[in-house]
DRENDREN-520163 format. One line per field, with one value per residue (C-alpha): x, y, z; residue in three letters. Coordinates in steps of 0.02 Angstrom, whole numbers, padded with zeros to 5 digits, m for minus. Example, Ala and Ser with C-alpha at 12.3 -4.5 7.8 and 13.67 -1.06 7.14 Angstrom:
! DRENDREN-520163
x = 00615, 00684
y = m00225, m00053
z = 00390, 00357
residuo = ala, ser
This chain:
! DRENDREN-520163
x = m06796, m06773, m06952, m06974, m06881, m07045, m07093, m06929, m06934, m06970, m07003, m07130, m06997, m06815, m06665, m06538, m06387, m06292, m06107, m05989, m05825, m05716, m05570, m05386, m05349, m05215, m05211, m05088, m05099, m05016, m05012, m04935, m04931, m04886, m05055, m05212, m05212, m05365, m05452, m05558, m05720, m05729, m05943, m05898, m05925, m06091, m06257, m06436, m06498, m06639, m06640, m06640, m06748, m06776, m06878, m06735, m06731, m06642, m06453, m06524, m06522, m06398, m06316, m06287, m06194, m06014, m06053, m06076, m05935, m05821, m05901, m05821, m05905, m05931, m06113, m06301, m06443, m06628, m06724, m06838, m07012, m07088, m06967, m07083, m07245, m07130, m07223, m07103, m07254, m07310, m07194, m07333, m07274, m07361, m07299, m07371, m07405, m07244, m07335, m07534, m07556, m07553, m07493, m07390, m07245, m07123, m06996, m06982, m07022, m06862, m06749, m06776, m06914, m07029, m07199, m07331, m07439, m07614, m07686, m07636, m07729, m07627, m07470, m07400, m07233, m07141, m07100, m06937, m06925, m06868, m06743, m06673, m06624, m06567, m06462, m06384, m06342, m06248, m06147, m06113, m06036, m05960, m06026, m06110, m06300, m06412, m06597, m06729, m06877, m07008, m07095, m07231, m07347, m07438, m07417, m07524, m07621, m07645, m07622, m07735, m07671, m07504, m07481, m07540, m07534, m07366, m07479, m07546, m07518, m07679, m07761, m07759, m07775, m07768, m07962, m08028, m08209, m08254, m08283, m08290, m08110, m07948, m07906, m07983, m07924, m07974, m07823, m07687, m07619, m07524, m07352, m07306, m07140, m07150, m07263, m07327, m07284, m07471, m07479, m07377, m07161, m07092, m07138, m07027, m07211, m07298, m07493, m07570, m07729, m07677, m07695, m07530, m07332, m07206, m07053, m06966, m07000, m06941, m06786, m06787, m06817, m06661, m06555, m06622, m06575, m06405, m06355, m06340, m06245, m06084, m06104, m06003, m06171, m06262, m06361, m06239, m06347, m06546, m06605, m06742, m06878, m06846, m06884, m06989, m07000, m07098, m07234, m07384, m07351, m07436, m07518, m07421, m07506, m07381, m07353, m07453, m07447, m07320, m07268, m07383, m07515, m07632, m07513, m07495, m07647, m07608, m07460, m07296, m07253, m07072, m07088, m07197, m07046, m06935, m07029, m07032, m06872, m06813, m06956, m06884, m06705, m06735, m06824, m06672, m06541, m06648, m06643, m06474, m06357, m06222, m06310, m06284, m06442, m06456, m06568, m06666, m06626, m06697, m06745, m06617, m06586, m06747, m06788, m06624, m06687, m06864, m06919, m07039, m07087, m07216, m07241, m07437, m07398, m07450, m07370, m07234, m07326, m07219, m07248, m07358, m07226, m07088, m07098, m07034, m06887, m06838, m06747, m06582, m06495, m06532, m06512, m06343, m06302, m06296, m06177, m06281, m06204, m06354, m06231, m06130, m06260, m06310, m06511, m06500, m06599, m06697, m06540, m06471, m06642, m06655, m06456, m06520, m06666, m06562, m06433, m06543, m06663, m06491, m06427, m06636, m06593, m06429, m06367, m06323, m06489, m06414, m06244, m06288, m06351, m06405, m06467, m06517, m06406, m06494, m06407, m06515, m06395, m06360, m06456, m06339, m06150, m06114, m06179, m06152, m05965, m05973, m06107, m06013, m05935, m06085, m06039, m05877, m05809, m05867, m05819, m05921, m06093, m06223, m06348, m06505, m06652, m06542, m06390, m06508, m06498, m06674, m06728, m06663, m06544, m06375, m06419, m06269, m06157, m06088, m06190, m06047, m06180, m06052, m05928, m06085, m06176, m06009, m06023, m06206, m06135, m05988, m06093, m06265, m06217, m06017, m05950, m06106, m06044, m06133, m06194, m06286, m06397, m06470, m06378, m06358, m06290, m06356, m06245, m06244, m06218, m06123, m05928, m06001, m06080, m05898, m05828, m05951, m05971, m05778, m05794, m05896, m05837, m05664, m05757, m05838, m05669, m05593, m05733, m05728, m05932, m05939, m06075, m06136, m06233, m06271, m06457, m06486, m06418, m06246, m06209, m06130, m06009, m06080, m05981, m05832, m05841, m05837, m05733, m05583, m05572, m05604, m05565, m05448, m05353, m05471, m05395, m05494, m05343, m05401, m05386, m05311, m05388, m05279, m05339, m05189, m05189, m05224, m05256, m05318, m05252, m05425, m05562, m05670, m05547, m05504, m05485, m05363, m05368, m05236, m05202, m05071, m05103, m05037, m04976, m04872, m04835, m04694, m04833, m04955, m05133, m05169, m05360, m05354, m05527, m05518, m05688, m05667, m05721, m05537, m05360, m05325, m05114, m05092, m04931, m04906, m04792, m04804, m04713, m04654, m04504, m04444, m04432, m04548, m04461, m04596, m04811, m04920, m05096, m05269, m05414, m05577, m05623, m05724, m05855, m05803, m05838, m05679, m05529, m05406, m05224, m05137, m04959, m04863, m04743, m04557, m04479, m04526, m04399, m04405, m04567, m04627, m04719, m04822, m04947, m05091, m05273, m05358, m05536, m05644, m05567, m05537, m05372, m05292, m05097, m04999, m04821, m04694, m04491
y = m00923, m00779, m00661, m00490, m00353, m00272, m00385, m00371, m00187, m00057, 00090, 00032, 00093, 00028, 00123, 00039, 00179, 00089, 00123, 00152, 00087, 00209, 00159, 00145, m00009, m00084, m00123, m00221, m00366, m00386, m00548, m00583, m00775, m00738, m00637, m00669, m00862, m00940, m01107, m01113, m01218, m01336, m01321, m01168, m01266, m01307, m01299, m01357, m01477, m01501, m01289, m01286, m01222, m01384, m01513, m01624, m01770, m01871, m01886, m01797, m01634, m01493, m01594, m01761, m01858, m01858, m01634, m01662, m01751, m01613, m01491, m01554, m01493, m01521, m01496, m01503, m01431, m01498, m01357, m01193, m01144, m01309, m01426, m01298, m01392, m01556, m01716, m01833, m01986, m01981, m01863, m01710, m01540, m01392, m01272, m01091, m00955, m01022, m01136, m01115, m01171, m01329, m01498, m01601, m01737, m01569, m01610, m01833, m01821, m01701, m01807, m01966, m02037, m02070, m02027, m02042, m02190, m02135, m02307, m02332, m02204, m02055, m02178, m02074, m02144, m02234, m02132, m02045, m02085, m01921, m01883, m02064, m02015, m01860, m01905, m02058, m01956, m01840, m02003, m02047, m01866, m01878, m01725, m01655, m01650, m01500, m01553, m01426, m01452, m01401, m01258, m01162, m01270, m01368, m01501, m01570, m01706, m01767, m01695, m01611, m01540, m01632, m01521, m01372, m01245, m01135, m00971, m01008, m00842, m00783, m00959, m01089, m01248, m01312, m01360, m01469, m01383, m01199, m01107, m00963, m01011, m01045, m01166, m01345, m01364, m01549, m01575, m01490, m01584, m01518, m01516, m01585, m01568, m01730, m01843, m01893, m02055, m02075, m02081, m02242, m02261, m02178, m02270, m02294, m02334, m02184, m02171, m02084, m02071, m01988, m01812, m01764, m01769, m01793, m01711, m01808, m01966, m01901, m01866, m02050, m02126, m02031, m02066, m02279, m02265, m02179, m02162, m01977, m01837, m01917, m02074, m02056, m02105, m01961, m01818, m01683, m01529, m01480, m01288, m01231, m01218, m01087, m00878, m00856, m00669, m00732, m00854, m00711, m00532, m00390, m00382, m00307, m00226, m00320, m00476, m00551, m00573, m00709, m00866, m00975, m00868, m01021, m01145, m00998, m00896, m00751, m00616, m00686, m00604, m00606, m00690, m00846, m00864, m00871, m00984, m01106, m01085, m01139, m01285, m01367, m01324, m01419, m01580, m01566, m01569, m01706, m01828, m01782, m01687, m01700, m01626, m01454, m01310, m01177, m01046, m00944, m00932, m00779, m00704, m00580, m00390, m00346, m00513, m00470, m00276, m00309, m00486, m00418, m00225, m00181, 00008, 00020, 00193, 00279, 00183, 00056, m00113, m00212, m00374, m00303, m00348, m00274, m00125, m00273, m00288, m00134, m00075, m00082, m00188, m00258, m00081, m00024, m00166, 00011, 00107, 00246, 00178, 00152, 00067, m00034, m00170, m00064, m00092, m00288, m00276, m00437, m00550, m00475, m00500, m00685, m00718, m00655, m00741, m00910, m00881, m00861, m01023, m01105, m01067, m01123, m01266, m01311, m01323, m01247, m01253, m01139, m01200, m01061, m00905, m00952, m00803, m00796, m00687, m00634, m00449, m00318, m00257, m00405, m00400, m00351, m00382, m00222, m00234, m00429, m00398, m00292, m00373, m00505, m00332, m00308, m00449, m00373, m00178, m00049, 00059, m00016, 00050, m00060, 00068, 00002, 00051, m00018, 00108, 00236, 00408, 00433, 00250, 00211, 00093, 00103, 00296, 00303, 00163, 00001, m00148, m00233, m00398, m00521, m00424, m00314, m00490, m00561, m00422, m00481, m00638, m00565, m00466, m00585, m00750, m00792, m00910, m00951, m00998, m00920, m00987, m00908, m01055, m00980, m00868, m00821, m00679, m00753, m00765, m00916, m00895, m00743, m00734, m00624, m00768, m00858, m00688, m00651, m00834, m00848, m00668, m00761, m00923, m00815, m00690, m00847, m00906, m00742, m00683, m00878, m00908, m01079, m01151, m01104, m01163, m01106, m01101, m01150, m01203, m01261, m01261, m01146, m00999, m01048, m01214, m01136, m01014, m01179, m01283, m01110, m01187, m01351, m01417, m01286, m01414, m01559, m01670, m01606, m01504, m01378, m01206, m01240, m01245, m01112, m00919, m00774, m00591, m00549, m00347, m00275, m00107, m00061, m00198, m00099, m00157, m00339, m00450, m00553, m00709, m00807, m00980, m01134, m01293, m01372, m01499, m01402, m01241, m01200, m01189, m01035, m01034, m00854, m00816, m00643, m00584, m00440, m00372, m00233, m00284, m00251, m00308, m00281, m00229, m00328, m00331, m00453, m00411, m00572, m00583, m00743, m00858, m00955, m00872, m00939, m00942, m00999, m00987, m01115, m01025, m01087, m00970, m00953, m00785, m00745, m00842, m01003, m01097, m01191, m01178, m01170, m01184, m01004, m00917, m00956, m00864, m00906, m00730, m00703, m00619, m00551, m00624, m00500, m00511, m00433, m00517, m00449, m00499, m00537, m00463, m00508, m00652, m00748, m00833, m00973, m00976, m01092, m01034, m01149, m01133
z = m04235, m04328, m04339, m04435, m04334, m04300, m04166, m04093, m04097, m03975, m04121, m04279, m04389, m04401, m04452, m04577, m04639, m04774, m04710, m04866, m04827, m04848, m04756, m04775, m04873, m04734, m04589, m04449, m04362, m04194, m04102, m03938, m03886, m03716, m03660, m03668, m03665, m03639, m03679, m03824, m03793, m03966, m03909, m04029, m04153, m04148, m04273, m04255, m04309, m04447, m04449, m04629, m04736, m04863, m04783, m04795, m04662, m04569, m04618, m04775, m04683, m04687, m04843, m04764, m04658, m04763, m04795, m04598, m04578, m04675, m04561, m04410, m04280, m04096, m04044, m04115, m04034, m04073, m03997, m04073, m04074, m04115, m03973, m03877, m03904, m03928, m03854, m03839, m03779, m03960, m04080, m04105, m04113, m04135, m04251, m04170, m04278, m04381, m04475, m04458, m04271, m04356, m04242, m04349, m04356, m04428, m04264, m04286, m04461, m04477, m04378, m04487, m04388, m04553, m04578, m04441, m04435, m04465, m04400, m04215, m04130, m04046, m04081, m04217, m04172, m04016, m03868, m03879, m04099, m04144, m03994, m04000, m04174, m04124, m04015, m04090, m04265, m04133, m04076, m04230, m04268, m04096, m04056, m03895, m03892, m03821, m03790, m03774, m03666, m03654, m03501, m03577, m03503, m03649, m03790, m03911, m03901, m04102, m04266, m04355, m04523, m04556, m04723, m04707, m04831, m04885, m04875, m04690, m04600, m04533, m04560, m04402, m04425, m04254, m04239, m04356, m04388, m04361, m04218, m04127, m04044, m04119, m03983, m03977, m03794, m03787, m03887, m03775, m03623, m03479, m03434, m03266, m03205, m03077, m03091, m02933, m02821, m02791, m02976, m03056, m03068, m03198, m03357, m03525, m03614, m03558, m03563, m03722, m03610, m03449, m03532, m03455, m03524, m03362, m03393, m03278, m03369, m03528, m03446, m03364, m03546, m03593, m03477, m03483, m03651, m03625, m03485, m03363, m03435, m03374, m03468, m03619, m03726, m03609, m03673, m03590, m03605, m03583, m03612, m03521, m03679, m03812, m03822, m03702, m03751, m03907, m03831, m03797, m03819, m03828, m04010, m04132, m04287, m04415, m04342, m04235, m04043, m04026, m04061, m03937, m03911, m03900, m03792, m03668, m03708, m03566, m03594, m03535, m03389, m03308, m03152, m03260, m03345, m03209, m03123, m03257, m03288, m03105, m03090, m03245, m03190, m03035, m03110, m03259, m03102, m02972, m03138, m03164, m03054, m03201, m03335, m03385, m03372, m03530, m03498, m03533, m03715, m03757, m03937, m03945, m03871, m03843, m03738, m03628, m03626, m03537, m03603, m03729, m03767, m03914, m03970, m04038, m04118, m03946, m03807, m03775, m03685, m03586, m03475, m03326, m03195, m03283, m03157, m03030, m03104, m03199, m03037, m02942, m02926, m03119, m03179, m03159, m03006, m02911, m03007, m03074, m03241, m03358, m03508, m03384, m03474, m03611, m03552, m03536, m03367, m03385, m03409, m03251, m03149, m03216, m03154, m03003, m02991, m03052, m02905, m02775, m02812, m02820, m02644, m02587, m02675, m02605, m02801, m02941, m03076, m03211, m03293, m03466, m03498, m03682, m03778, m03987, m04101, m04255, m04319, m04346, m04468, m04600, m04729, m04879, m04908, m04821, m04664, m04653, m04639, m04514, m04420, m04302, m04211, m04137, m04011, m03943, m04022, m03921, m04080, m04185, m04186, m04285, m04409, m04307, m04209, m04041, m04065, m04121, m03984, m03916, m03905, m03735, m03776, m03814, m03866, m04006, m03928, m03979, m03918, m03858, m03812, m03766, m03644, m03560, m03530, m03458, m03329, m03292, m03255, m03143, m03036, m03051, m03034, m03061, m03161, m03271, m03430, m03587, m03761, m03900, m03959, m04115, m04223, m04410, m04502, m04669, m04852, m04876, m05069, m05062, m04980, m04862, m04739, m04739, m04675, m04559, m04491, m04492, m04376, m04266, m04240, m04209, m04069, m03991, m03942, m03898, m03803, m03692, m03762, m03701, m03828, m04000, m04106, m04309, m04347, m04524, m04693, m04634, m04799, m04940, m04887, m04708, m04710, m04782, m04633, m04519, m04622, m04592, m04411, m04415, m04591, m04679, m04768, m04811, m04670, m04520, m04448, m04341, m04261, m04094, m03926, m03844, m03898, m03888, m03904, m04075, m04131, m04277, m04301, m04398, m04357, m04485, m04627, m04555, m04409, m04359, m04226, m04151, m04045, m04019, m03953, m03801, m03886, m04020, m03946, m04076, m04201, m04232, m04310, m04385, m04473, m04519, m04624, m04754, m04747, m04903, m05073, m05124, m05079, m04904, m04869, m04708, m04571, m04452, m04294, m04192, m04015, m03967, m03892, m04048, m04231, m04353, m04531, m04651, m04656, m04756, m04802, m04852, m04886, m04951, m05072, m05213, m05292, m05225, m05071, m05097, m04943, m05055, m05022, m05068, m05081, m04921, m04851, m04851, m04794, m04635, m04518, m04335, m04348, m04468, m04625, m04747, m04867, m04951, m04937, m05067, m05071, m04982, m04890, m04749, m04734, m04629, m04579, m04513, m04444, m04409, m04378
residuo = unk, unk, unk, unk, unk, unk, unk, unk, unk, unk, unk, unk, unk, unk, unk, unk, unk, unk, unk, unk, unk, unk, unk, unk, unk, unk, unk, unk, unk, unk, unk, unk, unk, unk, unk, unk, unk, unk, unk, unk, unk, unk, unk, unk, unk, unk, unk, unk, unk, unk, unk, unk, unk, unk, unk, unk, unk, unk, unk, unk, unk, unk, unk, unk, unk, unk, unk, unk, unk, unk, unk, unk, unk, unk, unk, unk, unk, unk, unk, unk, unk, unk, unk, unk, unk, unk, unk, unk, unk, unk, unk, unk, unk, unk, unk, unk, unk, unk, unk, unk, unk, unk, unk, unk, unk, unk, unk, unk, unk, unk, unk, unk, unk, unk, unk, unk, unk, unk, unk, unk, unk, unk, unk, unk, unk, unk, unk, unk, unk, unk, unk, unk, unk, unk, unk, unk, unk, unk, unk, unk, unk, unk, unk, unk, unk, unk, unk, unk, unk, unk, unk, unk, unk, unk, unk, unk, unk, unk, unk, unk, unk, unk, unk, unk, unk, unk, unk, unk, unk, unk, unk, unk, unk, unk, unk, unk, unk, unk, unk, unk, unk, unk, unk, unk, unk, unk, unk, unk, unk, unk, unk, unk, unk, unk, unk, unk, unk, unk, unk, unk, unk, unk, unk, unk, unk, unk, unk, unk, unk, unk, unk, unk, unk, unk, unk, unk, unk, unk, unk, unk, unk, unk, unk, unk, unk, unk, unk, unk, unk, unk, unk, unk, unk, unk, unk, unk, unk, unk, unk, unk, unk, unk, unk, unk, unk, unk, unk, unk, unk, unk, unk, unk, unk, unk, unk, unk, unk, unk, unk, unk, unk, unk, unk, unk, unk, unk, unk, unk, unk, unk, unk, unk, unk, unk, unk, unk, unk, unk, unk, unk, unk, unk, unk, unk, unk, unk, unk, unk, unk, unk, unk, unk, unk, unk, unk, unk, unk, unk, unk, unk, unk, unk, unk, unk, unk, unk, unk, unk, unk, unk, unk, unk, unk, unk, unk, unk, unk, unk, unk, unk, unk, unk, unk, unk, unk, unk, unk, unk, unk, unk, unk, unk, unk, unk, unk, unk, unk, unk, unk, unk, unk, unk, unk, unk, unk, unk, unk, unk, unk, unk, unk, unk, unk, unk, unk, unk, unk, unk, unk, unk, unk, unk, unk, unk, unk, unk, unk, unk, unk, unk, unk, unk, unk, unk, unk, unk, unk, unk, unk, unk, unk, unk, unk, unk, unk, unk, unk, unk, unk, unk, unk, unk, unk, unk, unk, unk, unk, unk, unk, unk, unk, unk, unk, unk, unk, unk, unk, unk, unk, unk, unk, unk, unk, unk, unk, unk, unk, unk, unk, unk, unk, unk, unk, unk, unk, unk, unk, unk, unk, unk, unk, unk, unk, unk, unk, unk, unk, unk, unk, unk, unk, unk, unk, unk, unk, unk, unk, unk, unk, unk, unk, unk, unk, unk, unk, unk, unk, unk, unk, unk, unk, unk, unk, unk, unk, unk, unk, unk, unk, unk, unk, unk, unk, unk, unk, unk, unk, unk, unk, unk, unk, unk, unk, unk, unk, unk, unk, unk, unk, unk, unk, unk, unk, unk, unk, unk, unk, unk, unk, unk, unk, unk, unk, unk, unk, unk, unk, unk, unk, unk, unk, unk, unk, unk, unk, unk, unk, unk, unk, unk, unk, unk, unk, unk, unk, unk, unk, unk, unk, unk, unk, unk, unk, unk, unk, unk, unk, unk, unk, unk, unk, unk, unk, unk, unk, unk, unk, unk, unk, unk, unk, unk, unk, unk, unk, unk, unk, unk, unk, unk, unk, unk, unk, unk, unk, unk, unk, unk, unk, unk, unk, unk, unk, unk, unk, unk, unk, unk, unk, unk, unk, unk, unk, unk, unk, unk, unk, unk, unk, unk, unk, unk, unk
């Protein structure tokens, strides 16, 4: 979830340049259906579910199920900070130091479970409530289904404060009389893995009494209700719990010392994390051998720098093992090359460590690298439209404290996060697949989030991400961003599943994506995104077999969230044409002969 940026800092202060765009007003688009192909995953196409910010539930959330519907997508996650401290035995979660410390029904209650009973004891609901609804809204949607677990090591036992106040910072509310201790430890319970054969057989009516949660019978209640991951009704993915980076930290002056601080009350170190990460891996994989592994899904660059670093004003603090791993190979893999990863040392050391507990254990245990995406660089109209570059142009270099020369980072180049991480996986662990799992570039009521979701959706498939999923309101110029791939004319047709080379003579001015479908080959999908607040001149040279004579077009621009249909084109010759952008817009053709 997204924090302030000074916790994910390294500096206290953060740079933001506003960038005036003062660029040519044209630019050419140049696709070649002949290079370049690739497979689009459709898991692209993915949100999660119940991140909104309205305390709408059930079907209720993100709009409802027929604004769902329209959205078309292909996969929900249920995971954040609070599927952290979820306990699935009862439906508790506790929030953290995003809502009070408080333990509450916010996780069942969102998926449509109801309210908790107050009169059956710790039986707030039936096991499994809120990820049986889950899980059946994503069959219903036909969509594929990402559960978090859980691996910090605790869960609540019983609520406390179900509705605790707006203005909670700095006010817990997870004991329920004072103290000299935030943490009523009578109320957490541990997390085992396995639960023992000495113990009982793995139980869909699990004891509320035990003072223990067994992952592995979560995972055999799932898969009794559904079936494995290769059941058609199976849950298909799990991710190995959720920003790790964020549970303890060193204390930061502004904001606290983490997310968890009192489910795992010592500073996260790296090789606790990695160990979790593999225990849960392997229970995830001896439940299920066909069910995919996400991890370690961190908060963002500064999690895939050094898992967590906090500047005090004196010093930088990092995890106390860091000095383990901040070496060759994870480095530069031996190059001498200290941007051949631009600084992302810890992913490389955990795809190490992943690889290596795999061939122990005779088996793969990580499917994903799953990583969070919030842009440090989004927060007006400006900067939002340029954002989504971040993941891919080496020539664009985001105003922020990562780019910034002196910090030890990029030190003035672009981030380039997706290609430099799918060199991590290259020379780490090969053929990992990789998902962001949280992302947002905001604008939701401004034209700006349609480009810049539209940008990313479009870089997901270029780049080959494999998963990804939108975390919040799904709603706005954020569903018209979707609704560009997979809705653009009101009948669910689609951008197709097979990516081609597609240039932008000036990415800083637009961008331009391409694909056909197996089945139609003789038909072309263009988006091409004017990012300038005026009319962008636009060329398209397109190489291909067969001549396409005519172009229908749909776009979203302005003030309205409506995909509209627009001006086609009817002169196109050589496969050449011009047509002019209209401010900031993002636009859908269709070519045909």
């Amino acid at each position: 979830m997204r924090l302030h940026n000074a916790i994910k800092a390294l500096i206290l202060i953060s740079v933001t340049l506003q960038m005036p765009l003062l660029y040519a007003q044209s630019a050419t688009f140049k696709i070649n259906t002949s290079l370049e192909k690739k497979s689009i995953s459709p898991l692209i196409y993915g949100y999660n579910a119940y991140a909104d910010g309205t305390n709408r539930t059930g079907w209720n959330n993100q709009g409802g199920l027929a604004a769902l519907q329209s959205l078309n997508l292909a996969s929900r996650r249920l995971g954040g900070n609070s599927m952290t401290s979820f306990n699935w035995e009862n439906g508790v979660t506790n929030s953290g130091d995003d809502w009070c410390n408080s333990s509450n029904a916010a996780v069942s209650a969102a998926t449509g479970a109801g309210d908790p009973s107050q009169t059956s004891g710790l039986a707030y609901y039936t096991p499994g409530a809120g990820l049986i609804n889950f899980h059946d809204q994503s069959l219903t949607l036909n969509t594929y289904s990402l559960l978090q677990l859980p691996a910090a090591g605790k869960l609540p036992k019983d609520i406390i404060n179900l509705y605790p106040p707006a203005t909670c910072k700095g006010s817990d509310l997870w004991q329920s009389a004072a103290g000299p201790s935030n943490i009523d430890t009578a109320r957490w319970l541990d997390i085992v893995n396995d639960k023992p054969t000495t113990v009982d057989a793995l139980s869909t009516s699990p004891s509320l009494a035990d003072n223990v949660v067994y992952i592995d019978e979560e995972l055999n209640f799932l898969i009794q209700q559904y079936g494995n991951a290769a059941n058609s009704r199976g849950i298909k993915g799990y991710e190995l719990d959720n920003e790790p980076d964020l549970w303890h930290h060193w204390a930061d002056v502004n904001n606290g010392s983490g997310t968890h601080y009192n489910l795992y009350p010592n500073l996260t170190t790296v090789g606790d994390v990695f160990q979790r990460n593999i225990a849960l891996a392997t229970t995830v994989k001896r439940m299920d051998a066909t069910a995919q592994t996400y991890g370690p899904a961190l908060s963002g660059y500064l999690g895939l720098f050094s898992l967590w670093a906090v500047w005090d004003g004196v010093q930088s603090h990092q995890p106390a093992d860091w000095a383990n791993y901040n070496v060759e190979p994870f480095a530069t893999n031996n190059t001498g090359d200290r941007y051949r990863y631009n600084g992302m040392t810890l992913a490389n050391a955990y795809l190490s460590s992943m690889k290596q507990a795999s061939q122990t254990a005779n088996q793969r245990l990580l499917d994903v690298f799953s990583f969070h995406y919030y842009p440090q660089a989004s927060y007006t109209p400006i900067d939002r439209v340029q954002a989504a570059r971040s993941l891919w142009d080496a020539n664009y270099v985001e105003p922020t404290w990562i780019t910034q020369t002196g910090n030890g980072f990029t030190d003035g180049r672009g981030l380039q996060i997706v290609p430099k991480l799918k060199q991590a996986i290259a020379d780490f662990y090969p053929d990992t697949k990789l998902a962001i799992t949280e992302y947002d570039f905001g604008g939701r009521d401004d034209i700006s989030g349609a480009i810049a979701q539209a940008d990313a959706l479009g870089i997901f498939g270029k780049q080959g991400l494999y998963l990804a999923t939108y975390f919040g309101d799904a709603e706005g110029f954020i569903a018209s961003g979707f609704k560009i791939f997979r809705n653009y004319d009101g009948n669910k047709s689609v951008f197709p599943e097979i990516s081609v080379q597609a240039i932008s003579s000036n990415n800083a001015n637009g961008a331009v994506y391409a694909a056909v479908s197996a089945a139609d080959p003789n038909t072309l999908h263009i988006i091409a995104i004017n990012r300038l607040v005026t009319s962008l001149s636009s060329s398209f040279q397109i190489t291909n077999p067969t001549s396409f004579k005519t172009a229908q077009v749909w776009g979203v621009s302005g003030t309205s969230t409506a995909i509209t249909a627009r001006t086609g084109v009817s002169n196109i010759a050589s496969n050449k044409f011009s047509y002019r952008l209209p401010a900031s817009s993002v636009m859908h053709f269709v070519l045909t002969p």
